[in-house]
C-alpha positions in Angstrom: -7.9 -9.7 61.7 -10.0 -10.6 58.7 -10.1 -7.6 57.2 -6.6 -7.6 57.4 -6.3 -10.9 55.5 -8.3 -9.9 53.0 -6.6 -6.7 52.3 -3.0 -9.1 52.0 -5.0 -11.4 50.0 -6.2 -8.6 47.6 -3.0 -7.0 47.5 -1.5 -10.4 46.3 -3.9 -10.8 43.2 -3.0 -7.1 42.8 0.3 -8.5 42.6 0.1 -11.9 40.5 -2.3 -9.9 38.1 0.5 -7.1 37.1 3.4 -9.8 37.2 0.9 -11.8 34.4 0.3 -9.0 32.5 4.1 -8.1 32.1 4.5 -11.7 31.4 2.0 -11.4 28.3 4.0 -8.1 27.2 7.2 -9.9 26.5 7.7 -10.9 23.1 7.3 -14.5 22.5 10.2 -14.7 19.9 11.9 -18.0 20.3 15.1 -18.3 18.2 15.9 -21.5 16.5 18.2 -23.3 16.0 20.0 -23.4 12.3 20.1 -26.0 10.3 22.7 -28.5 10.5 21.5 -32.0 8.9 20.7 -32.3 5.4 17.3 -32.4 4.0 15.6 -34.6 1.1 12.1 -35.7 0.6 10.6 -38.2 3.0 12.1 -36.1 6.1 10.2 -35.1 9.1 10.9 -33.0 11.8 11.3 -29.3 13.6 14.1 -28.7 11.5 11.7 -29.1 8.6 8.8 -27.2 9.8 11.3 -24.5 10.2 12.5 -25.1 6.5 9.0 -24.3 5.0 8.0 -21.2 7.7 11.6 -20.0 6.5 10.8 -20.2 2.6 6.7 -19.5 3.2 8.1 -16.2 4.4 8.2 -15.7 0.6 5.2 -16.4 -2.0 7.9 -16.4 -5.1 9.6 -19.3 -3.8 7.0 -20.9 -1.7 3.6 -20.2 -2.6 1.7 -22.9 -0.9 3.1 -22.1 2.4 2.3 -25.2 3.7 4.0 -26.2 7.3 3.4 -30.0 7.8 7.0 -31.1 9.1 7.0 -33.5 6.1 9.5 -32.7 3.2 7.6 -33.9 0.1 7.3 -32.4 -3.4 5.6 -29.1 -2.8 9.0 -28.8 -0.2 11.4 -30.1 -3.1 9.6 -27.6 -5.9 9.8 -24.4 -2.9 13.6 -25.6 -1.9 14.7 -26.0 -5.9 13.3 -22.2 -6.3 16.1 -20.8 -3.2 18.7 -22.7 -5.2 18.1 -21.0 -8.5 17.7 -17.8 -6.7 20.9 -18.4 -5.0 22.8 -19.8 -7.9 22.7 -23.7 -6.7 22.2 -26.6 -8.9 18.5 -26.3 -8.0 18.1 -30.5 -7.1 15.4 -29.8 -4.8 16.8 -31.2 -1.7 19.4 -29.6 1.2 22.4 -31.0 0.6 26.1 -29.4 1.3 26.1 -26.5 -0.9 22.4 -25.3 0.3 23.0 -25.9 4.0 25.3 -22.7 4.4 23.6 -20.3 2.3 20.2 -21.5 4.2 21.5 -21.0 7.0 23.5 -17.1 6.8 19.9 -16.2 5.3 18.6 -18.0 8.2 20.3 -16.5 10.6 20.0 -12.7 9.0 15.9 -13.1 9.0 15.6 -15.4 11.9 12.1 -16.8 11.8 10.2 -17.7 15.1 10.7 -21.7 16.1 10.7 -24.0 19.3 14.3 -23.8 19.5 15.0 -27.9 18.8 16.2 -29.5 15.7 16.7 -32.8 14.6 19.7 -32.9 13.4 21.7 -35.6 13.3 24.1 -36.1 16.7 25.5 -39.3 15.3 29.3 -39.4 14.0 27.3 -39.4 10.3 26.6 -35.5 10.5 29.0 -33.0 9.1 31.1 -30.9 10.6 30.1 -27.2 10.9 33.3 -24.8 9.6 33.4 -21.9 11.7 35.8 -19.0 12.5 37.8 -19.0 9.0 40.3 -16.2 9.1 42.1 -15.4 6.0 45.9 -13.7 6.0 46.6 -12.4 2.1 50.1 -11.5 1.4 51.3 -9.9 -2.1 51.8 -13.5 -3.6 50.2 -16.3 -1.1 47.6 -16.6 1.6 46.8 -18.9 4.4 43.3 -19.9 4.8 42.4 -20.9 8.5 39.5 -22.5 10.6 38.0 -24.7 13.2 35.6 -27.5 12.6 33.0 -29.0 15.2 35.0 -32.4 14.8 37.5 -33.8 13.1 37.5 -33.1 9.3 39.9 -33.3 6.2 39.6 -30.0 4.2 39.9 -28.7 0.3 40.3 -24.7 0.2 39.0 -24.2 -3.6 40.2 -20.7 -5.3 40.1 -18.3 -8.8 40.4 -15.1 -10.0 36.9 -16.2 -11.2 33.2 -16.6 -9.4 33.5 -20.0 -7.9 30.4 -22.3 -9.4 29.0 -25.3 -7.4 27.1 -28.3 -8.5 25.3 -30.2 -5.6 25.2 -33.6 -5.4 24.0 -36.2 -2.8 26.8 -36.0 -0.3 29.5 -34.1 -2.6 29.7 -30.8 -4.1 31.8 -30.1 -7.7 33.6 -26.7 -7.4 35.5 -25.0 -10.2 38.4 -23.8 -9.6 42.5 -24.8 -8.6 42.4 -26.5 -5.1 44.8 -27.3 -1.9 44.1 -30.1 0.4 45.3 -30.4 3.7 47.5 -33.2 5.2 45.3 -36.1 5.3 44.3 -36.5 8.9 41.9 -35.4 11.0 41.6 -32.4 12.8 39.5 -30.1 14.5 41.9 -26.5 13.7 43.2 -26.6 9.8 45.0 -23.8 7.6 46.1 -23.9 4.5 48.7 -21.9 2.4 47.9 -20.9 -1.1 50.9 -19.7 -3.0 51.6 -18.8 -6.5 49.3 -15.9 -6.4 48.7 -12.7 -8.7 49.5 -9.5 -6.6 46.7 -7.1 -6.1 44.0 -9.5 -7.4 40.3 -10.5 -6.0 40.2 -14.1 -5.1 37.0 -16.3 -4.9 37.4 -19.1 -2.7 35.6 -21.6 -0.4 36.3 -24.1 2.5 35.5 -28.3 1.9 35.7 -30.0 4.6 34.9 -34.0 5.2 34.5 -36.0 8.5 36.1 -39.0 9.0 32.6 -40.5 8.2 32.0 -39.2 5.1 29.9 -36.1 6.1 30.2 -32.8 3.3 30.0 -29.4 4.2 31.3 -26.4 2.2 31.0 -22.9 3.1 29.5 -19.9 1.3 31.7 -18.4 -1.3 33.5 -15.1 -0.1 36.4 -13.2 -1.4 40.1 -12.0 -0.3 42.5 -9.4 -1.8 46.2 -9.7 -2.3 48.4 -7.1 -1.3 49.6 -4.8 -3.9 53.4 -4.3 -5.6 
């Protein structure tokens, strides 16, 4: 009877020991979250730590590496580098016209985090644009989306590159512009008309919550149709 018990008992360990070690073998990549609150000097936070591991990742932009959760000058000087290398007014702090490019590159090269953020949940924080679907005819396009709350929006276009100057809470684009209707809504299109046949358009989406909150997405492109 004992030596029965002990032979369970040691196939147990036996068991436990092989279940821990396949525990050990799975990789311990933890995907975070992107980022969805801007970022200035004298903020703390996961979202932050993730901000410097992110731009560490590269001694050109960030050569001090340093993860502290703080966002203080060393942050500003690393964050100002990304925006000249990604052709942003380069103001040294996240703001509207940083917060998508961050985040596509983010997303493409995710780097290891707890998977919180501390981003603002609070009416304050902009809405995210997501799922923009554009329809190009031979002289005029409609520009769709959906937005994580209600939002106003500003669909800027040109047969030229787009430029954007960051500011606090705002973002100066060049280019002609259509605004929608001005209430709020969570699903918005626009309809561009007037356009050149067979022609590359630069455009981007600019969308405002009813609390003031800015958020623009990266620039892309659309073709009209041809004659």
């Amino acid at each position: 009877m004992n030596a029965s018990k002990a032979g369970f008992n040691r196939a147990i360990t036996s068991v436990v020991a092989v279940a821990v070690i396949a525990i050990m073998a799975i990789p311990a990549t933890i995907f975070a979250d992107t980022f969805n609150r801007q970022l200035q000097v004298g903020n703390t936070g996961t979202d932050v730590r993730n901000l410097q591991t992110f731009l560490g990742g590269d001694e050109t932009i960030y050569p001090q590496g340093k993860v502290t959760g703080y966002y203080g000058f060393l942050t500003k000087s690393a964050v100002s580098n990304f925006q000249s290398r990604n052709d942003i007014s380069p103001v040294g702090r996240v703001g509207p016209a940083t917060l998508p490019v961050l985040n596509e590159q983010y997303d493409e090269g995710m780097i290891g985090g707890d998977g919180s953020s501390d981003a603002s949940s609070d009416d304050t924080s902009p809405a995210r644009i997501m799922n923009v679907v554009v329809n190009a005819n031979k002289n005029s396009a409609t520009v769709r989306w959906d937005t994580t709350k209600g939002a106003k929006g500003v669909v800027y276009y040109s047969t030229s590159t787009l430029s954007l100057d960051e500011h606090e809470n705002s973002v100066d684009v060049s280019g002609s512009s259509v605004r929608t209707d001005t209430s709020y809504h969570t699903s918005q299109n626009v309809f561009l008309e007037n356009l050149q046949s067979d022609t590359i358009y630069h455009y981007l989406i600019y969308s405002t919550s009813q609390a003031g909150g800015v958020s623009v997405t990266v620039p892309a492109t659309f073709r009209t149709a041809a004659n």
